[in-house]
Backbone as numpy.savetxt, mean C-alpha at the origin, in Angstrom:
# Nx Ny Nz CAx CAy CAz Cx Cy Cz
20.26 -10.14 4.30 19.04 -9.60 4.90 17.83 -9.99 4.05
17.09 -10.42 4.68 15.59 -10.61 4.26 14.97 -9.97 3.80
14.85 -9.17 2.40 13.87 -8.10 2.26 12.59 -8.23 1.36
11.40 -7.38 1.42 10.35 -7.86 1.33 9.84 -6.04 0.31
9.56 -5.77 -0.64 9.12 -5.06 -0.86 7.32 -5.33 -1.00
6.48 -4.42 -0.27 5.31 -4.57 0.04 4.24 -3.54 -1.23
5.23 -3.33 -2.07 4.08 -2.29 -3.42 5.12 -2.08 -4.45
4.74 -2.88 -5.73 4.78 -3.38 -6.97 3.88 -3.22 -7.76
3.55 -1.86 -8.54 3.17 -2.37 -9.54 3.34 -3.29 -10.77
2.60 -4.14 -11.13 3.14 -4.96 -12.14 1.88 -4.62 -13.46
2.22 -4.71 -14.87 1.45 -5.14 -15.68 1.05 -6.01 -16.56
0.91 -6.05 -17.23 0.89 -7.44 -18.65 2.19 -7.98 -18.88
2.67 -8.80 -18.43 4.35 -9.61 -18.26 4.93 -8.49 -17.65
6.65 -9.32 -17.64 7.34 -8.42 -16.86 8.08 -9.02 -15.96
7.67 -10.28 -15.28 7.82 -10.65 -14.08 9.41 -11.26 -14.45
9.89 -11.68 -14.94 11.19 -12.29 -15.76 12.33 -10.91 -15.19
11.73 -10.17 -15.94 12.18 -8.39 -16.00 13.15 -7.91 -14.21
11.19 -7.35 -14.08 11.42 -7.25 -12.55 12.30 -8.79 -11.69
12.19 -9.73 -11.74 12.83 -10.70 -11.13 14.23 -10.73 -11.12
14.70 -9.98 -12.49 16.35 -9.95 -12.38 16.86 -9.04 -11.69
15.99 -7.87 -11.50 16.00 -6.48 -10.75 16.30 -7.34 -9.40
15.18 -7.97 -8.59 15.32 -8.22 -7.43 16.51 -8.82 -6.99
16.90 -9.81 -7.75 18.36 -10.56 -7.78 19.44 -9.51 -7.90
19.76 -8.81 -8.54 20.70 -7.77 -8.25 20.55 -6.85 -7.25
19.62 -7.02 -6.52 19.41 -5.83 -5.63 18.81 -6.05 -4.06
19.05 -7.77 -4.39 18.68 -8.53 -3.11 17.24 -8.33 -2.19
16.30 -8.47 -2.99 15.52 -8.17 -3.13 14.68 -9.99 -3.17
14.14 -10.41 -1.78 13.93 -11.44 -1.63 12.52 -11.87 -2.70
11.23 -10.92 -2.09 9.86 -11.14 -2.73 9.48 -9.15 -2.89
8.04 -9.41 -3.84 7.48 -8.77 -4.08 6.55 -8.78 -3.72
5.38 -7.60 -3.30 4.45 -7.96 -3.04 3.51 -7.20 -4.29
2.77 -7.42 -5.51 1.71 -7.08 -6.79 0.88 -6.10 -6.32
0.79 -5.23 -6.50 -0.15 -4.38 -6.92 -0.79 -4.32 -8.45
-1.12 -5.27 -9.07 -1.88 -5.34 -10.44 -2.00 -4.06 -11.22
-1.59 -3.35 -11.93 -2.04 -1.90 -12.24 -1.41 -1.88 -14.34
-2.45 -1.49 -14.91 -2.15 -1.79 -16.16 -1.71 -0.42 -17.07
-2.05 0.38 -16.21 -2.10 2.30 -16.75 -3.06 2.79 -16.27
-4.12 2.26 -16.11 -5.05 3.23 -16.23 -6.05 3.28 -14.70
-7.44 3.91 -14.84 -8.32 3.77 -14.01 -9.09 2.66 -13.45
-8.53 1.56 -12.57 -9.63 0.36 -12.51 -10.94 0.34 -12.87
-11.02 -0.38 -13.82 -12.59 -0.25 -14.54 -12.80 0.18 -15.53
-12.12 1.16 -15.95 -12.39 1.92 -16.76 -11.90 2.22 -18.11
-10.89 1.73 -18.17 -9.86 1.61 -19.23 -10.17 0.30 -20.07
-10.34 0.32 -20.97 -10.35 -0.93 -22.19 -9.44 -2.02 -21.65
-9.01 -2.74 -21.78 -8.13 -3.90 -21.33 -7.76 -4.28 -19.93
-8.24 -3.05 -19.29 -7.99 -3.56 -17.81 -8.20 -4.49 -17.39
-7.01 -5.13 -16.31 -7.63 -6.50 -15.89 -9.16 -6.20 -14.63
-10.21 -5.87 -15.01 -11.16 -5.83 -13.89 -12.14 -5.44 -15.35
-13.41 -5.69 -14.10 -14.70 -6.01 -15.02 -16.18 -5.24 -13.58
-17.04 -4.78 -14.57 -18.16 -3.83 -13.36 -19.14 -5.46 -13.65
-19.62 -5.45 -11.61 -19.99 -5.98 -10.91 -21.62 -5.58 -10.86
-23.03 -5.79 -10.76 -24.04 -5.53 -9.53 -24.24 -4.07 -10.54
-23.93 -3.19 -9.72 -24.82 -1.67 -10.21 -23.28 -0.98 -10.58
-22.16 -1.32 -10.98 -21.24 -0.53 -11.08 -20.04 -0.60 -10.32
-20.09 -1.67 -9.50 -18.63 -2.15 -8.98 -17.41 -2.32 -9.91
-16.72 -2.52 -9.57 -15.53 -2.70 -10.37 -14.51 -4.22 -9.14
-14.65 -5.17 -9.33 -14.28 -6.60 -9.65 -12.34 -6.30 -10.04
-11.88 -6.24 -9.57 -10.29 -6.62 -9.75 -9.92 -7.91 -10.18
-8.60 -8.24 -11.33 -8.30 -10.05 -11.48 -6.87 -9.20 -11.45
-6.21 -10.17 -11.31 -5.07 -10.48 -10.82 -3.81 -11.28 -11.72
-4.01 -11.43 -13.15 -3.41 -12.60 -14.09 -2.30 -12.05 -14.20
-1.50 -11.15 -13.74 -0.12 -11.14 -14.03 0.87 -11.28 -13.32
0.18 -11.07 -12.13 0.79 -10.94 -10.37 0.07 -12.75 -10.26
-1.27 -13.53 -10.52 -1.14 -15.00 -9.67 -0.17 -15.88 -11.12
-0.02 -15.48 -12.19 1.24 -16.10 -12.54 2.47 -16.05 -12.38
3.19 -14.34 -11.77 4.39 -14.53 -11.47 4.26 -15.32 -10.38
3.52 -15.62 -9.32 3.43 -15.96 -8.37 3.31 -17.07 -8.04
2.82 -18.42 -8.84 3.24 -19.56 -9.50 4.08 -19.95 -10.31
4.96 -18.84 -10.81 6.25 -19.59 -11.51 7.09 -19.04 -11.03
7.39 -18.15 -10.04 7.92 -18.02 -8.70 8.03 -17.98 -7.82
7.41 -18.79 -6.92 6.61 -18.85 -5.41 7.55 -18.63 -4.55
7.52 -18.17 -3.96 8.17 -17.03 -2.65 8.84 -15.25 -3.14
9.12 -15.90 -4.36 9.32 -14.31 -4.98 8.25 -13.12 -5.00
7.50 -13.92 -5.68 5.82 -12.54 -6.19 4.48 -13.06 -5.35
3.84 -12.71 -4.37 2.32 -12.91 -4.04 1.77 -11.34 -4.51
0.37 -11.46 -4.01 -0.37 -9.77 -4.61 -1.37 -9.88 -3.61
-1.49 -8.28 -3.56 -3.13 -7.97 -2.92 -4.22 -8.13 -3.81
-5.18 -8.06 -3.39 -6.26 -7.41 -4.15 -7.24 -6.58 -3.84
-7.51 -5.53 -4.95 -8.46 -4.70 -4.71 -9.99 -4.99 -4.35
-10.80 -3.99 -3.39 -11.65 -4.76 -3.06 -12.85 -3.32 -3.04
-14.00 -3.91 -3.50 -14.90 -2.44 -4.21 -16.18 -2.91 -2.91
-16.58 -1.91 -2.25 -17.64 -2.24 -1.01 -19.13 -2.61 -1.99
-19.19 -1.77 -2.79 -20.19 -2.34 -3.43 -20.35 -3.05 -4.13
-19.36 -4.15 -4.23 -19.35 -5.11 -4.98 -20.62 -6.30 -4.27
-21.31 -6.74 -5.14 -22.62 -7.57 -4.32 -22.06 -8.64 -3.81
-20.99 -9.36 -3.99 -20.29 -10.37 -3.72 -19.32 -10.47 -2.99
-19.09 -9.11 -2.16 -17.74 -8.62 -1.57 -16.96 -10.52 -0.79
-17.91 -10.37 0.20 -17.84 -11.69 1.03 -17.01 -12.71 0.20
-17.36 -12.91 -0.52 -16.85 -14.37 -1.62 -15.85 -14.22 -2.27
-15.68 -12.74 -2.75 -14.33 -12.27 -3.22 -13.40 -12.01 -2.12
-13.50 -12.04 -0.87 -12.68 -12.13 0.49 -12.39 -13.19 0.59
-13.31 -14.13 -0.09 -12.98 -15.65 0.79 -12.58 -16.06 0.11
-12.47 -15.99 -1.38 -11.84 -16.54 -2.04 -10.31 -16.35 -2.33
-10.04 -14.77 -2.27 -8.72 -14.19 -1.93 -7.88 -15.45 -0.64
-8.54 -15.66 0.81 -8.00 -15.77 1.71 -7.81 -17.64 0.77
-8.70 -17.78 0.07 -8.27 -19.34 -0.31 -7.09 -19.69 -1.24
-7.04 -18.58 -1.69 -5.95 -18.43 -2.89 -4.71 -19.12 -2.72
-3.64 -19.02 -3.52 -2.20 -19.69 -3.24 -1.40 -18.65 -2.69
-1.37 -17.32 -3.12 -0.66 -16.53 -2.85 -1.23 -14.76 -3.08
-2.44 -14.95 -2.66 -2.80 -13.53 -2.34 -3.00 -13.12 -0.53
-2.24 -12.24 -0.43 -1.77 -11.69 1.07 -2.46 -10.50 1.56
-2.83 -9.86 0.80 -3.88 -9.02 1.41 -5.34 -8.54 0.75
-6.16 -7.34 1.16 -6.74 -6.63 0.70 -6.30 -4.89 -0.03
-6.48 -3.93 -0.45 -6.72 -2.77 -0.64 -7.59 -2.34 -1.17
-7.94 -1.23 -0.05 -8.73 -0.36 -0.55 -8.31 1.04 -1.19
-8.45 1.98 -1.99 -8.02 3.07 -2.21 -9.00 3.60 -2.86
-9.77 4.21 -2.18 -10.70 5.33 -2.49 -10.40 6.81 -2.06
-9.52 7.92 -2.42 -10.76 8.71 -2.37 -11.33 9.76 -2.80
-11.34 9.39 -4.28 -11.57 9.53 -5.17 -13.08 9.56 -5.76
-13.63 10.16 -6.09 -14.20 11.48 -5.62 -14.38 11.84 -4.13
-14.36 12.55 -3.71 -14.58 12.90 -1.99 -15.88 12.01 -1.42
-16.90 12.38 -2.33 -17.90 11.53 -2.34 -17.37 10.32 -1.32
-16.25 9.49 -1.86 -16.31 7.92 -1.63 -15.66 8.62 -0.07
-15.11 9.11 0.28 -14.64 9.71 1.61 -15.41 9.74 2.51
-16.58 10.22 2.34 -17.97 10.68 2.75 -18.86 9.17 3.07
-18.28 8.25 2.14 -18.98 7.37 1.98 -18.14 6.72 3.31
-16.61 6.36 3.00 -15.81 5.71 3.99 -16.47 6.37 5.60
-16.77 7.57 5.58 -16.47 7.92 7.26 -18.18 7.69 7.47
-18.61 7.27 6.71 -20.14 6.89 7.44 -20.80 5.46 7.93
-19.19 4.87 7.05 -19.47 3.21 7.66 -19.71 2.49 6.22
-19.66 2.93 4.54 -20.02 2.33 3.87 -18.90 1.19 3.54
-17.89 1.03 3.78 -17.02 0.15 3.91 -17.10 -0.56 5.11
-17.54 -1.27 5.89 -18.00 -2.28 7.09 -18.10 -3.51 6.32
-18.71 -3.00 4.97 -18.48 -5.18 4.42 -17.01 -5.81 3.96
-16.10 -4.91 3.71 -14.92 -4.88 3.37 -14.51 -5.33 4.87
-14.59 -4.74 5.80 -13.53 -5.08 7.27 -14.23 -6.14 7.80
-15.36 -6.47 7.77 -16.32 -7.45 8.58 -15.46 -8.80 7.47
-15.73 -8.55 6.24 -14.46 -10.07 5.46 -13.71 -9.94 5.87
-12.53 -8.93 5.79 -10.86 -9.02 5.88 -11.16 -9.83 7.65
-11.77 -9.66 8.87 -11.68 -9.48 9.94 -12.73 -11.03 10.09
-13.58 -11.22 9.26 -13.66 -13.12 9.20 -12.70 -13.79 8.25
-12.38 -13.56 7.17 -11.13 -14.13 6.92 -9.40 -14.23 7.04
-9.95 -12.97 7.95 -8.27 -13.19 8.54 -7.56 -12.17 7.30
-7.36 -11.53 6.71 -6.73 -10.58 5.43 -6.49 -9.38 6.10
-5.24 -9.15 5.91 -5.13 -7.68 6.56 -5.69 -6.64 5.13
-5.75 -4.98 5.77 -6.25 -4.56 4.51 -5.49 -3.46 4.23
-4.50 -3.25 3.20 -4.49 -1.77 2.87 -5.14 -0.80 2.51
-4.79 0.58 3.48 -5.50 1.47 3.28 -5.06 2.40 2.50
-5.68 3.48 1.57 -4.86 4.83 0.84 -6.16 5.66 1.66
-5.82 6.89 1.84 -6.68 7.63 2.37 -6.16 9.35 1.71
-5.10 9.35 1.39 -4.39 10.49 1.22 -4.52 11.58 2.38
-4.34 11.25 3.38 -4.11 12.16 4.05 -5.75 12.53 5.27
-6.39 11.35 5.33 -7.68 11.18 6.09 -7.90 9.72 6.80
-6.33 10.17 7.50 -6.35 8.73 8.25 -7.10 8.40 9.50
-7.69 9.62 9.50 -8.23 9.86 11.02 -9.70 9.16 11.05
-10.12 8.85 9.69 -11.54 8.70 9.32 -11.30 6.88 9.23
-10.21 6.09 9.85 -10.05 4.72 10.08 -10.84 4.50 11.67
-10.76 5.48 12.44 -11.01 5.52 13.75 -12.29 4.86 14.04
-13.11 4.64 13.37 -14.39 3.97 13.60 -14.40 2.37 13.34
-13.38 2.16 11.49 -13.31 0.71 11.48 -12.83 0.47 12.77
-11.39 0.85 13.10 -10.73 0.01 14.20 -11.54 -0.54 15.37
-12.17 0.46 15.58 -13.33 0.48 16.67 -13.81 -0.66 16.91
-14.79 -0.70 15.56 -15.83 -1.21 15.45 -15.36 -2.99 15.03
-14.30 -3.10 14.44 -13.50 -4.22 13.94 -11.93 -4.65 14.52
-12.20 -4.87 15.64 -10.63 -4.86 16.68 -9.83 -6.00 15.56
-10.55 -6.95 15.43 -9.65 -8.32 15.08 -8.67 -8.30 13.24
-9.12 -6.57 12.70 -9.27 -6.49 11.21 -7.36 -5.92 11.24
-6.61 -6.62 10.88 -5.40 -5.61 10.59 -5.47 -5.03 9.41
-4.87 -3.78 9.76 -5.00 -2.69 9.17 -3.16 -2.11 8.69
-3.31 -1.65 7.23 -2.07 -1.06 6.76 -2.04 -0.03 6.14
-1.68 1.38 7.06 -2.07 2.19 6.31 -0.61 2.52 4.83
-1.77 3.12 4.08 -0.78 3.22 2.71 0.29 4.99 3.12
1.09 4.41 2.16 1.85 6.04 1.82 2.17 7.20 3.22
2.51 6.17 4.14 3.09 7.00 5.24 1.51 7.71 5.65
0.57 7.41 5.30 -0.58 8.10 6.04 -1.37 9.24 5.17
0.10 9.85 4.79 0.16 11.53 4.44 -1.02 12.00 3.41
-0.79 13.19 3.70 -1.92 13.91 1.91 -0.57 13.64 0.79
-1.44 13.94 -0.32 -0.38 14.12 -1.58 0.13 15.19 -1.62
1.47 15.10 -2.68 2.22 16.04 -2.50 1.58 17.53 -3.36
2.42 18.40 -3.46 2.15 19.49 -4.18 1.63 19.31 -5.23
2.89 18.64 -5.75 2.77 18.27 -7.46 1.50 17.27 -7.71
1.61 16.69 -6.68 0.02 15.68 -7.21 -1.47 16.70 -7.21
-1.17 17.53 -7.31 -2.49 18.19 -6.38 -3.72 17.82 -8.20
-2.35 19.20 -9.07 -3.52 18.67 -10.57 -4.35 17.50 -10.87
-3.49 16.83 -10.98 -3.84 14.83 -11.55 -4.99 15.03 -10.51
-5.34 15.15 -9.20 -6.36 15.15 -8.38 -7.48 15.61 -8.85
-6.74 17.07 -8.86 -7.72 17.98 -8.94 -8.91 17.34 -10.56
-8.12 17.34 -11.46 -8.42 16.62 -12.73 -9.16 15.19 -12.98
-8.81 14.68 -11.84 -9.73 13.12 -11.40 -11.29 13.44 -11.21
-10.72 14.64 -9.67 -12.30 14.97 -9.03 -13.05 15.95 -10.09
-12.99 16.53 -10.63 -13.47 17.90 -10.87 -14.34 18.45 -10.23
-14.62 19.03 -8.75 -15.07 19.50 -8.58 -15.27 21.21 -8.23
-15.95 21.82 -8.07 -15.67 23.50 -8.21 -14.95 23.55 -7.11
-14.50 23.31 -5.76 -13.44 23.37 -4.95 -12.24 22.40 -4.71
-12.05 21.71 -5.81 -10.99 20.63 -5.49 -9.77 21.20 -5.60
-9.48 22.25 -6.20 -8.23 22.91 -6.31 -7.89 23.65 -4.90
-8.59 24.41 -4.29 -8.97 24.82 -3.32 -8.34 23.86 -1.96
-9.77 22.52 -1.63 -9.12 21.71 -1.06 -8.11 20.91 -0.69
-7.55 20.60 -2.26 -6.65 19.52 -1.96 -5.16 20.33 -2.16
-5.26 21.51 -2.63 -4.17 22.52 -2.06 -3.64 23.03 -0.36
-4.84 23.14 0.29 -4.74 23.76 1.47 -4.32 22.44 2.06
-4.70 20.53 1.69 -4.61 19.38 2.34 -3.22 19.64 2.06
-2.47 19.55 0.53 -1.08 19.49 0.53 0.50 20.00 1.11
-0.67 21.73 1.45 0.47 22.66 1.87 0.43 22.55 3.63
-0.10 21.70 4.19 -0.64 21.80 5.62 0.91 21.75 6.27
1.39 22.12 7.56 2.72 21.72 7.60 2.74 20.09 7.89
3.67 19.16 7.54 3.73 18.52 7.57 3.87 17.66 8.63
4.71 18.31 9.76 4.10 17.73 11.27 2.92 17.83 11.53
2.21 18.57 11.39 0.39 18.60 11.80 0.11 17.72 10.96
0.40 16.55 10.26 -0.21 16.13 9.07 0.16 14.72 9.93
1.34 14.39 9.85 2.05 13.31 10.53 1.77 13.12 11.99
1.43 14.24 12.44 0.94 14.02 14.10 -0.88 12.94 13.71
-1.17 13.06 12.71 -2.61 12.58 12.53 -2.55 11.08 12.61
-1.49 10.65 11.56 -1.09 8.89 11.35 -0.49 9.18 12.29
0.36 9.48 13.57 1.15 8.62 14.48 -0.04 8.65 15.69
-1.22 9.23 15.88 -2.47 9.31 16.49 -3.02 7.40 16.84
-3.08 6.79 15.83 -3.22 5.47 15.16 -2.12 4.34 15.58
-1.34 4.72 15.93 -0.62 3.82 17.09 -0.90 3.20 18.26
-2.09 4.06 18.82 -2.85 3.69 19.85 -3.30 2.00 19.69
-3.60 1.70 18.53 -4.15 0.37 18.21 -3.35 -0.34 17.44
-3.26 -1.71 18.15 -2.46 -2.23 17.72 -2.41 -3.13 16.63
-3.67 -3.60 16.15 -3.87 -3.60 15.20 -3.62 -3.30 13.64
-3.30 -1.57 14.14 -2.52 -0.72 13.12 -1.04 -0.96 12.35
-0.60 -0.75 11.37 0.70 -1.05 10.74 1.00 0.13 9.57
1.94 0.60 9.59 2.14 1.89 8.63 3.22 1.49 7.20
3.09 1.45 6.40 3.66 1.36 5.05 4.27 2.46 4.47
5.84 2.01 4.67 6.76 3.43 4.50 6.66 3.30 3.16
6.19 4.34 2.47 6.36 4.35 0.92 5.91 5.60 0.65
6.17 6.04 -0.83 6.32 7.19 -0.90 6.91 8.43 0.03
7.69 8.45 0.87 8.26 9.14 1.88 8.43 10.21 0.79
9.74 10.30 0.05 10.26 11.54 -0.78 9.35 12.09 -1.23
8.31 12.08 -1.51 7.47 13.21 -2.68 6.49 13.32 -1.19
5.44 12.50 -0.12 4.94 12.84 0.71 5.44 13.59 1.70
6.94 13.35 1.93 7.80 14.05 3.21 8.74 15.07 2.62
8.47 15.65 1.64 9.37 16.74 0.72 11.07 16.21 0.87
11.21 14.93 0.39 12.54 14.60 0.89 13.02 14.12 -0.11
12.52 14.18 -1.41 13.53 14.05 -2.84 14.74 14.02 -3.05
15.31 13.27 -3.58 16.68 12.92 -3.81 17.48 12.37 -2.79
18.07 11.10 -3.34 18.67 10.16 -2.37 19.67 11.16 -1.41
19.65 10.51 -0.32 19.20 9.26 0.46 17.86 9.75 1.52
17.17 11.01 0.50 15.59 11.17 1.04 15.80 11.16 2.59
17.11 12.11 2.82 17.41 12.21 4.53 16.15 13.10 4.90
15.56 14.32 4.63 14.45 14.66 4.59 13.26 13.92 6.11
13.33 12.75 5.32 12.28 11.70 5.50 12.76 11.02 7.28
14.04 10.76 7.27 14.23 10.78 8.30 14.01 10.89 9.84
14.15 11.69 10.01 13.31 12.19 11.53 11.87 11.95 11.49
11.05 11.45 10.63 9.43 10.86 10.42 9.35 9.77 10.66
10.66 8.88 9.82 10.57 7.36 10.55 11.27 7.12 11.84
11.97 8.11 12.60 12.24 7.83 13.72 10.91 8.01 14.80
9.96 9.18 14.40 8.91 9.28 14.67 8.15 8.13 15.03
8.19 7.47 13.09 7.10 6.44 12.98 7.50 5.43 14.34
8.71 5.07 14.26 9.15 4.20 14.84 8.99 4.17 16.60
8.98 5.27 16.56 8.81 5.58 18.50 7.72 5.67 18.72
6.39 5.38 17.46 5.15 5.24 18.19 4.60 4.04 17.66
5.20 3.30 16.18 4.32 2.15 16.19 5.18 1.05 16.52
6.60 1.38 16.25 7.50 0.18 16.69 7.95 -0.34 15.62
9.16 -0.63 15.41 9.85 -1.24 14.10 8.94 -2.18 13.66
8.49 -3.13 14.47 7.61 -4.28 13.95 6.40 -3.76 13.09
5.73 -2.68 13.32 4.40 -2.38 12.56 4.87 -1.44 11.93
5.98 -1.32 11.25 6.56 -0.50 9.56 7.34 -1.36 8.75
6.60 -1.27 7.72 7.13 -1.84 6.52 7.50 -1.08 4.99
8.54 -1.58 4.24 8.84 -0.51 3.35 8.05 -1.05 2.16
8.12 -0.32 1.43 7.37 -0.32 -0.13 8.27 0.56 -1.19
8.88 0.08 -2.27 9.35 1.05 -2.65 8.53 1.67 -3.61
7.59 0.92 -4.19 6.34 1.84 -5.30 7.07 2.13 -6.63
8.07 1.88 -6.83 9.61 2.49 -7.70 8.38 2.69 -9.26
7.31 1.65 -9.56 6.73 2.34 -10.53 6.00 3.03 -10.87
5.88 3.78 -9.71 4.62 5.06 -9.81 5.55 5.96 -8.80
7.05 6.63 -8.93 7.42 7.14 -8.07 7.59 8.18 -8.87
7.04 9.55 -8.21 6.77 11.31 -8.71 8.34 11.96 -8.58
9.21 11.22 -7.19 10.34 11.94 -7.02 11.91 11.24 -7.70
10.98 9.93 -8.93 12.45 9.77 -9.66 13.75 8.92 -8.79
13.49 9.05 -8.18 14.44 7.67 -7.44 14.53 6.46 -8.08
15.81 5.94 -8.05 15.78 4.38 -8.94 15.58 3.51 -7.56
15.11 2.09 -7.50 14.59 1.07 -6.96 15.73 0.88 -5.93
17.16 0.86 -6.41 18.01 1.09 -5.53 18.06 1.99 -4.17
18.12 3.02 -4.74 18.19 4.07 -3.93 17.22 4.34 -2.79
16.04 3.86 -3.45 14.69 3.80 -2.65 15.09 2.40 -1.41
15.51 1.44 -1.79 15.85 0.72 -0.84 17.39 0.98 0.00
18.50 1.34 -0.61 19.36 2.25 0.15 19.10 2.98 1.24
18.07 4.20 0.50 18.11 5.51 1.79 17.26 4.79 3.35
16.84 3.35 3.11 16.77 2.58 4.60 17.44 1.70 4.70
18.10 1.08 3.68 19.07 -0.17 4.61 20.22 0.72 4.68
20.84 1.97 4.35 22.23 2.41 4.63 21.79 3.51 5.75
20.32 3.96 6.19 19.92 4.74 7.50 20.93 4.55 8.07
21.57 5.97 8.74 22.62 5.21 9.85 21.71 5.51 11.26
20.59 6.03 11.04 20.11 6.17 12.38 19.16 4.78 12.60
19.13 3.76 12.05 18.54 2.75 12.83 19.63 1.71 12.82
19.18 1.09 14.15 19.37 0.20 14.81 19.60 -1.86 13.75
19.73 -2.31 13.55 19.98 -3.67 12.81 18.91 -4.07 13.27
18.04 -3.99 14.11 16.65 -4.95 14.61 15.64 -3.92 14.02
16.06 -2.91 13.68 15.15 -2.25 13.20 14.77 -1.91 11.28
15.92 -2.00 10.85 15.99 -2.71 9.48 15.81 -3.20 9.13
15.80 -4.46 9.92 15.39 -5.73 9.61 13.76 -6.13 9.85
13.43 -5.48 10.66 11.43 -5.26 10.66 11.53 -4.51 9.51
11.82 -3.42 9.16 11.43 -2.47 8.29 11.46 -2.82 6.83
12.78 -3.65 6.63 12.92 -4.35 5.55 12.15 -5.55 4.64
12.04 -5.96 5.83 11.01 -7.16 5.96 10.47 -8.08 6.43
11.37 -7.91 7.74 10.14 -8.89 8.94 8.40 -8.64 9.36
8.64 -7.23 8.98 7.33 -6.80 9.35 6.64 -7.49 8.53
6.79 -7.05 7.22 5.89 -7.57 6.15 5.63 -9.06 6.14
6.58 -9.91 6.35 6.45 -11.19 7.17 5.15 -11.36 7.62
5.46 -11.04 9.19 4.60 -11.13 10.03 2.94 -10.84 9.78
2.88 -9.78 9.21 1.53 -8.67 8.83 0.95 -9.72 7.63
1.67 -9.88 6.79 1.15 -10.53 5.74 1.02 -12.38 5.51
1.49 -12.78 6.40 1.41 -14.10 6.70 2.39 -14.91 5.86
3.59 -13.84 5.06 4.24 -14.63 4.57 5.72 -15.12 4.86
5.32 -16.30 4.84 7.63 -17.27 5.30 7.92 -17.07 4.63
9.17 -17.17 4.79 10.37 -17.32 4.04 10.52 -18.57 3.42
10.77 -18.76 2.09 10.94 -19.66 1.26 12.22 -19.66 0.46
12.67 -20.92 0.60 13.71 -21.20 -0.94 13.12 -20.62 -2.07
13.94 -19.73 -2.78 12.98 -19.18 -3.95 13.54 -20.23 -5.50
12.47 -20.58 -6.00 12.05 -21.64 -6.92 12.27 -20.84 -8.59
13.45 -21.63 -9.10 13.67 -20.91 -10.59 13.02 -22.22 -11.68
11.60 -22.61 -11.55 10.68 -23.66 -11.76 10.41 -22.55 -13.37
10.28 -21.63 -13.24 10.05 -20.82 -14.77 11.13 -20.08 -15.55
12.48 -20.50 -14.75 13.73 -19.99 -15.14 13.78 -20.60 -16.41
């Protein structure tokens, strides 16, 4: 089976590491998420640098080298800041690249930028992804409803939403709360976490309507209270997902290095290729045809050129 994991963090080397992982675990490509520890921007050594009045500029040097000394194994997204003065050029240059496959965005962080998203301040972000052809990931934590205007307004822009859609979990609420500080963030992002979780999930399967749309199974266990393999929990959500966006527009992610509910990389890919409730055409989108398709990437002989 073809499989495609669509969220990797990677940092300063590694790729050797993770690469033997994939080989034991059949694990075709990766898709980079660049992430070094810390806050983009903000952290001393980070790979990114402030832009214009305070952008923050993403690079990519650990994810476009695995990705040249393994080509079909590792490509990466990249992060993409609306106020970056250059957004345009950093789109176009992404789409020129050798092996960068998408966009992400993940704001929303302070609420502020939320506020900012549902008023249209991200339009230079979808107006690139949607002239250069880049699909874009979205994180919203749980304010997927506030996409309803890009789609609108940007039919031709594919769209991926992050993390099953959902708010964060319980346990994430602190780290939040501690990001934002604001005098009601404990407040808020408590009442977002404890919401029941079908009213939460009825919001992302809303977004099916357009087809455009594509959902990124990841984080399920800690978003869908479904911890510990085989995260059956989670279950009846992707049958959900599946009866409204269609095997083809879900793709898995296992995230395995930023995962809250402790699952090994295995298991995370187990509790869907050993699903006994799907179908073999449906595994096989989920696994990684989708991501295929969505992300523009073939299938390749994979190249041991840095072995």
């Amino acid at each position: 089976m073809d499989i495609v994991d669509t969220q990797v963090h990677m940092g300063p080397g590694g790729a050797e590491a993770r690469l033997a992982a994939m080989d034991a675990l059949g694990v075709a490509s990766v898709l980079i998420d660049e992430w070094w520890g810390g806050w983009w921007g903000t952290k001393p050594g980070e790979p990114a640098y402030c832009v214009g009045n305070g952008a923050v500029r993403t690079t990519s040097p650990t994810a476009e080298l695995a990705s040249w000394t393994y080509p079909g194994r590792f490509s990466y997204l990249v992060r993409v800041d609306p106020e970056d003065p250059e957004i345009r050029n950093v789109v176009r240059f992404a789409r020129d690249s050798s092996f960068a496959r998408a966009l992400r965005i993940a704001t929303p962080l302070p609420r502020s930028q939320l506020a900012v998203f549902a008023d249209g301040g991200y339009d230079s972000i979808f107006a690139a992804a949607s002239e250069f052809d880049l699909p874009v990931f979205v994180s919203l934590l749980g304010h997927s409803e506030l996409l309803c205007r890009y789609l609108e307004k940007f039919p031709r822009t594919k769209v991926i939403i992050d993390h099953c859609g959902m708010p964060p979990s319980v346990s994430m609420v602190p780290t939040i709360v501690h990001l934002e500080s604001l005098p009601d963030s404990e407040r808020y992002w408590s009442e977002l976490a404890g919401a029941p979780l079908e009213d939460s999930f009825d919001k992302v399967l809303r977004l099916a309507r357009w087809p455009n749309v594509a959902l990124k199974w990841a984080h399920a266990p800690s978003r869908l209270n479904a911890a510990g393999y085989p995260n059956q929990g989670a279950r009846p959500f992707l049958r959900k997902a599946i009866d409204g966006f269609g095997a083809e527009r879900i793709m898995w992610a296992s995230d395995v290095t930023v995962n809250p509910t402790g699952e090994t990389w295995a298991e995370l890919l187990y509790a869907i290729k050993d699903n006994p409730d799907l179908s073999n055409d449906e595994r096989a989108y989920i696994l990684g045809g989708s991501a295929r398709q969505w992300l523009d990437w073939p299938v390749s002989q994979p190249s041991h050129a840095g072995a």
